[in-house]
Structures are given as C-alpha cells and as structure tokens.
N, C-alpha and C positions, 0 to 999 in steps of 0.2 A: 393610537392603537398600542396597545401593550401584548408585547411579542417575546415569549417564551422557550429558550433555549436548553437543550438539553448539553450542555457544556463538560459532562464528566470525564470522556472520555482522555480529556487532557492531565487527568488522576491516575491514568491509569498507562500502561506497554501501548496502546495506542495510539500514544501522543507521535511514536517518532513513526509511524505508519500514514497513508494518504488521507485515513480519516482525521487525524488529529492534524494533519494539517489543513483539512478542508474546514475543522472547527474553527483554529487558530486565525486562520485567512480571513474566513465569515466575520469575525468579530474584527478584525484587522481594517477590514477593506469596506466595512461598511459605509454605503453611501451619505453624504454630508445631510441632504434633506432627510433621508433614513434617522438620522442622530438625533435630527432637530424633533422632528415630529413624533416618534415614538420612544415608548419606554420598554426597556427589555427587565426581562426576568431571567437572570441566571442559575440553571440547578445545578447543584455541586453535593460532592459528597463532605459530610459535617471535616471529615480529617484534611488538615493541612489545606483549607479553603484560600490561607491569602497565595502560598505557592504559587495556586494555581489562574486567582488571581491577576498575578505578575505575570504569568506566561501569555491572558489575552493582554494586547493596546487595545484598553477601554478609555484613552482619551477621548474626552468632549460625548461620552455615552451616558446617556442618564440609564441605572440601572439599579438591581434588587437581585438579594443573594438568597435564594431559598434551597436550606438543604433535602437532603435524598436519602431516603433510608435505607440502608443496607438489607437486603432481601437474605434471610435463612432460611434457607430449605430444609424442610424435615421431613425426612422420608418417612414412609412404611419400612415396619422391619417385622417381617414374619420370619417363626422359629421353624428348627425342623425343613422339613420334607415341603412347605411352605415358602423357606424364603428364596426359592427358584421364579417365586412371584414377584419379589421385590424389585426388579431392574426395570420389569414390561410396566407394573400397576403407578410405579413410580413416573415412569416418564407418561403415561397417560395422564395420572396428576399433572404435571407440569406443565402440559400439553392444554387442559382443558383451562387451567389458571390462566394461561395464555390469551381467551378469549374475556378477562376481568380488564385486561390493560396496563398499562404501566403503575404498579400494585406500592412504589420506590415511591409516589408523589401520594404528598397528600390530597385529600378531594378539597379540603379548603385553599390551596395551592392554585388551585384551578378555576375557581370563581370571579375572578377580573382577568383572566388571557383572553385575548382574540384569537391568537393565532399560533401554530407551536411548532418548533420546528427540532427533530431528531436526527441528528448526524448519524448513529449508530444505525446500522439499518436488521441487527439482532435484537434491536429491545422497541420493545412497543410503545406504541404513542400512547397516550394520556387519553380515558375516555373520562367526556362530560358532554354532555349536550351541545350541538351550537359551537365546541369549540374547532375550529380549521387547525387538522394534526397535516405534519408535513415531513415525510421522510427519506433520506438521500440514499440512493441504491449505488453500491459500489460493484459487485461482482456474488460470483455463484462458485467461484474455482475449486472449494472443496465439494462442492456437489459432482459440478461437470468433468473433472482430474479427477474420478473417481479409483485408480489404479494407483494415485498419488498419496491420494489426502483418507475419503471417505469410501473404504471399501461396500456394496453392497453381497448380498447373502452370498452369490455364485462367481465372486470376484476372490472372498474371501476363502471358499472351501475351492479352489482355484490356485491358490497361494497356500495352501496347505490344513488350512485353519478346522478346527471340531466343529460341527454343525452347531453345541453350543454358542463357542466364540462367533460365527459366522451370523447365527442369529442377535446378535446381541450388536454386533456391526452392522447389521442392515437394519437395527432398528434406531439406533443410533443418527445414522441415514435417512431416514425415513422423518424421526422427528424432528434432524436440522433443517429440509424442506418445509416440512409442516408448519413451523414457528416461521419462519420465511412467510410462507403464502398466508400468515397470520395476520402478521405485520404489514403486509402488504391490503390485507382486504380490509385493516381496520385503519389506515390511513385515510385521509382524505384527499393529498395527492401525493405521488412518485417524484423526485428527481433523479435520474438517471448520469451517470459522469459520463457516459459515452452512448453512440446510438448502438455500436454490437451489446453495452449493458441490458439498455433497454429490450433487444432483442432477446438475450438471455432468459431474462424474466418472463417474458413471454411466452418463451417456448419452454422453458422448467419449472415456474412458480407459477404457469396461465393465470399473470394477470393483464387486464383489461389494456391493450396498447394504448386508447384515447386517454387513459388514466396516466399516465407516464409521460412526465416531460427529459428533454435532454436539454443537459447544460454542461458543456466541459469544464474539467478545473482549469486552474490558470496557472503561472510560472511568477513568481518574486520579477523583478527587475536586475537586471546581470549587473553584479557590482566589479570594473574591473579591480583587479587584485595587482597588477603590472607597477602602478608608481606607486603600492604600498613598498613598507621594506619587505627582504627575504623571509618569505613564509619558512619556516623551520617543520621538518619531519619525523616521527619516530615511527618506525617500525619492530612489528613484532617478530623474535628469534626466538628460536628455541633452545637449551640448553638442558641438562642435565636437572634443573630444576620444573623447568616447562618451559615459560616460556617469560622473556624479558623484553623491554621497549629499548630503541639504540636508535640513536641519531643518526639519518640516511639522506643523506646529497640526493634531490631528484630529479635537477637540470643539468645532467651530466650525460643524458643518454635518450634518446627514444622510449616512449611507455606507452603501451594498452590501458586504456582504464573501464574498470566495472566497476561501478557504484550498487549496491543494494545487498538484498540477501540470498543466501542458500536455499533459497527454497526448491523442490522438486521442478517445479514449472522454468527454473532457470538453470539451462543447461551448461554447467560450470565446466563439467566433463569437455561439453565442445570446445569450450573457449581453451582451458588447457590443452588438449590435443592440439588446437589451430597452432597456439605460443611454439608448443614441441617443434612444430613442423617448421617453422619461422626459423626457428634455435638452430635447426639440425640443418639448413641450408645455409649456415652462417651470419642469419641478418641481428643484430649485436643492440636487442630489443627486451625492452624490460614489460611485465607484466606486473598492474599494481593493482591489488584488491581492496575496495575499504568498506566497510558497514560494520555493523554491531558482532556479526557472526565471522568475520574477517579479521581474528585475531591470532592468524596460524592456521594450521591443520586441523586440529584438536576441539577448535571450536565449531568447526563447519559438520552441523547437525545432522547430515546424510555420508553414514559409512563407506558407500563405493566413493565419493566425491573425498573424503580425504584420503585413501589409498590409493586414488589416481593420481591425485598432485603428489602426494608423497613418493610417489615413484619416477617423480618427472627424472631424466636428465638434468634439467635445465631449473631444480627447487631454489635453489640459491636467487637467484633472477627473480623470484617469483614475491613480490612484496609484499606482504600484509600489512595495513594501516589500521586496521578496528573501523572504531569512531573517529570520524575525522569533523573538526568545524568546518561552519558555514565559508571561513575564511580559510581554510586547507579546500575543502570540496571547491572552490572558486578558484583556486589555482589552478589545481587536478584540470578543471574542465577546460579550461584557458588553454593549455600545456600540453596536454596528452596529444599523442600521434592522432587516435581514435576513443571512439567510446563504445565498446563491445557490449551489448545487452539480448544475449539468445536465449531470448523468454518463449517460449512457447503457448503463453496466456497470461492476458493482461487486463485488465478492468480499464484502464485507462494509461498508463504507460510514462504517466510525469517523468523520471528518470530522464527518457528520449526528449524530451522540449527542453531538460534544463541541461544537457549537454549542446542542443544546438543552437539555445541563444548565445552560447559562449562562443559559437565558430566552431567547435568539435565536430568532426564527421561523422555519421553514426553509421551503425554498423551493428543490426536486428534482425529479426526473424519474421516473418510477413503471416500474420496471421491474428487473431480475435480484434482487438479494437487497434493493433499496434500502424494498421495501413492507414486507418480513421485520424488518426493523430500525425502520425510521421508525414501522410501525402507520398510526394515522389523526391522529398527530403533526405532519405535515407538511402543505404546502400543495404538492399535484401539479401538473405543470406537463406540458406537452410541446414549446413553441417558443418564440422570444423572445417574442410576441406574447401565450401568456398568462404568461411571467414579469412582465413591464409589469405584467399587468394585477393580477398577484397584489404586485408592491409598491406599484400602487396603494391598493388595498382598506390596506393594512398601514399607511399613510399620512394615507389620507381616515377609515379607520372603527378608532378605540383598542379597540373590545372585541374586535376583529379580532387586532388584536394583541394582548391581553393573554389571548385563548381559548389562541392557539395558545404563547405564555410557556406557560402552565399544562399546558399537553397537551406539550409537549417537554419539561419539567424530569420530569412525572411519566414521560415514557416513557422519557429516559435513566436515569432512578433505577434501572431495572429491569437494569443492567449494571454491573458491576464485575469490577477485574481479581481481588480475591477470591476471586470466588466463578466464576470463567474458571478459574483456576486451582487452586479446590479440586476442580471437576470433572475438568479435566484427569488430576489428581493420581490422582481416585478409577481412573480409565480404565488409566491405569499401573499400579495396585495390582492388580486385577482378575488 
C-alpha cells in the first residue's frame, strides 16, 4: 500500500506544538510490519526539505519526497466606495476554493496513493477518486474560548468594538467554522486525540459521531536525567538592556513548575497569585516557568498576565527559562515540588502525562478533556486559592506526595506513542 503523508507542518511554528509532535511521533513510531509492507510518500514544502527531513526517524522506511506548492492568495481589490466589498467577497472566495481540496498537491501526485493521511486538521485533504483521505482533529478552542480567541458580532460590540470591526470578527468566525466543517465532510475518516475532542466536533462542527474515531496521543519514554552529570541552567533577567541569560543553581531550593505557553486558556494569573500566597506565609519556594513565551515579563503575549507578575512581591523568586531541552525539561519533571497546569481547555493535555511519568504530582484544573487524560491521577483544583492549598498538603504531608508519584506514573504508563500509532495505522488499513 503506498500511504501519503502530509508532513509540512514540521516547516513550519507548529513543529514545537502537539501537532507537530503527533506528525514527528507517526513517523517515529511506525510499526515494524507497517515499514516492511508499505511505501510512504512524504509532502513537504520545496524549501530546506533535508532539514526537515532530519527531524522525522525515517530509518528502515522506504519513502518518496513530493513537494507542495506554496498557495498565493490574490484577492479582489475594488476601488472606491466598492472596496468595503473586499474582506466579505474575499473570504467567500476562499471559502468556496475550499470545496476544490487541497489545491498545494498536484493531481499527478495523487495517482498511485491508497491512502492519505493530514495531520493538520485546517488544511484539506487531497481530492481524487477512490483515494481514503484521513484527518487528525485536535481541538475547537478558538471557536469555543470565544471571549479569548475568536470574538463573534455581539461579543465584539460588547467589548467596545464599531459594528464595522464587529462584523468583520464575526465573519472571520464564521469562516474559521466553515473551513473546519469543510475539512471534516470532505475527509473520509476523523481521528479525534480525545473522546471530549470528538464530542466537540459534534456538537460545533455537526459532524457525523460514527465518522469519528478516538485515539489518544501517547508520551516518549521517561529518560532519567539523575546519573547523567549536573544539568546546568540559565535563566532570563532583566536589566537595563532587556533582558540577559545568567547561570542559576536549581537544586537548592523547592520549585513549582509549569511547562508550556501563555495562552488565555492557561490561567498564569492563578498560579502567580497561589506562589504570592505560599511567599507571604513564609514557605521559601521557587516558581520556575519555561516555554518559548517564558522568557521574562515582556515576552508573555497577554498585557494583565505581565503586569500581575511584575508586581509580585516575590518577582525575584519567580524564574524564567524560555526554551528549555529535552534534557533541562527531564530534570524540571524529575525535581520539581509539583507541576502546576491551570488550563481551563485542553484538547488533549500531554503536558499532564509527561509530568507524571516522571513521579511529579500534578496539580490542574478539572474540566474539557483534562479528567479523560489525568483519571483520579491528579490533584483538582479550580483557583489560586486551592492551588496554595494543594502545594501545601504536597509539602506539610510525604504520603501525599508519594500517593499521587504512584498514581501518576501508573496513569501515564497507560500512553504511548506505540501503541497511538499502531492504532492510528489500524484506522488507515480498514
């Protein structure tokens, strides 16, 4: 069977996101009789192909590299008193291109595939006859975070906005659904990363539940980090320039840790307030932040979320890491007191499994897929006030912690990308 991958995404800001790791994994983790028996086709875009390349393990894969054309959009541009038409006529273009199919492949590209499979679940599968398209559904959050992400008409003149702007965000809105329930009805089947995903879809994009499978993602293998040598730190300060990296002892103290980004859905606000409250009753605890947006103050993309840290008491304490590797993050997890993740919506919630194969206690918010994944794993929370109170307990009482070690390493066990991706595979065969 010759089985056709949509691979770009690894070209692109989503490589460090859960899609580009569910691309990297797929190819990673492919099953042994999978390698033997079929041939894949890899699409990529024409730039910096071996790069990218080198980021899947395509050992022992037999495989073919067909590039992707870069799609330009050319608008309508009416002059005058007319080009009030340009925004609406435009996206109705784009909108009905939409139902041609993935327009980036060529049709000779597509004449020896059986089968195809899209990671992306914004760009549409490949139409040709006969061929089985397959595409992974991750989340809806800027739909449903509507207050957050994607304002609709009465949200936005709400917020203060002109009935122009207002209209112009609800249609915005309107065609990010659209293209969704696009891609969805011209696939030939769904894989869902969680069963609240699949629900999602259902109930905002109505599509067909029997059409929709679930498959969770899966978790790497915990490497310990303990008889390597001392992993070394730099964190980011700030100075009269911005901001500089400085080498910081991290085994000298207790530490909070949150892994990921700022985004509105993760309530950054909570977790500082909780730290405050820790600080100000004297418990002699570090807070350490790391991801790409976690490089200071300054870089954390949502205004009230850097003017709250910046006014802590307790800033100095408060650590910024950035980007951290694979072999920093595997310390982190090892190490930390806890692992603080008060997400309020999650597609799937990896973060929470790769802190508790490591033994870290975790410590989230109970709500879209985050129960489906954690189980009775985690310690639920819902504001800063019982986060406090859940690292105290973690602190004051060891069987505390060492109940919830044992309940998080067993519940991450039950994920891998193996066995994500033998099921995927089976889905494909079908």
């Amino acid at each position: 069977m010759k089985i056709g991958l949509d691979v770009s995404v690894v070209q692109t800001p989503h490589r460090m996101r859960g899609i580009g790791a569910t691309t990297i994994n797929f190819v990673k983790h492919l099953p042994a009789e999978a390698k033997a028996s079929n041939e894949f086709v890899l699409f990529l875009y024409p730039e910096e192909q071996a790069e990218a390349l080198e980021i899947l393990d395509l050992s022992d894969v037999t495989y073919k590299v067909r590039s992707l054309k870069k799609q330009e959009r050319i608008n309508l541009k009416f002059p005058g008193k007319l080009k009030k038409l340009n925004g609406p006529l435009n996206s109705l273009r784009s909108l009905l291109n939409k139902h041609k199919g993935d327009r980036r492949i060529k049709p000779e590209h597509l004449k020896d595939l059986d089968v195809y499979l899209q990671f992306d679940q914004m760009q549409l599968p490949p139409k040709r006859r006969g061929l089985k398209t397959n595409v992974i559904l991750y989340d809806l959050i800027p739909y449903i975070m509507e207050s957050d992400y994607m304002w609709g008409y009465r949200t936005a003149r709400g917020y203060g906005d002109s009935r122009k702007s207002s209209l112009r965000k609800a249609l915005l809105r309107h065609q990010y659904i659209s293209e969704v329930k696009t891609v969805c009805k011209q696939a030939s089947k769904l894989i869902a990363i969680s069963q609240h995903t699949k629900e999602d879809f259902v109930r905002y994009a109505h599509v067909n539940a029997r059409k929709i499978k679930v498959v969770h993602l899966g978790i790497g293998l915990a490497q310990s980090s303990k008889p390597k040598e001392k992993i070394e730190f730099k964190c980011y300060v700030e100075n009269s320039w911005g901001y500089v990296k400085k080498p910081i002892t991290m085994d000298d103290k207790p530490f909070i840790l949150f892994v990921g980004g700022a985004d509105p859905r993760r309530k950054i606000i909570d977790l500082v307030a909780a730290y405050n409250n820790l600080k100000a009753q004297g418990t002699d605890i570090r807070l350490v932040l790391a991801g790409d947006t976690m490089k200071g103050t300054k870089s954390i993309p949502i205004p009230t979320v850097q003017k709250y840290i910046n006014n802590s008491a307790y800033l100095n304490d408060i650590v910024f890491l950035g980007f951290v590797t694979d072999e920093q993050r595997e310390w982190l997890y090892e190490n930390a007191l806890t692992f603080v993740y008060p997400s309020v919506y999650e597609g799937f919630g990896l973060p929470i499994l790769e802190a508790m194969q490591y033994g870290t206690p975790v410590i989230t918010y109970k709500n879209s897929s985050i129960e489906e994944i954690a189980g009775d794993a985690a310690i639920f929370t819902n504001d800063h006030l019982t986060i406090m109170h859940a690292v105290q307990s973690l602190l004051n009482d060891p069987s505390t912690r060492k109940q919830y070690e044992s309940k998080g390493r067993a519940q991450a066990s039950g994920f891998s990308w193996d066995k994500t991706i033998s099921e995927i595979f089976r889905i494909l065969n079908v």
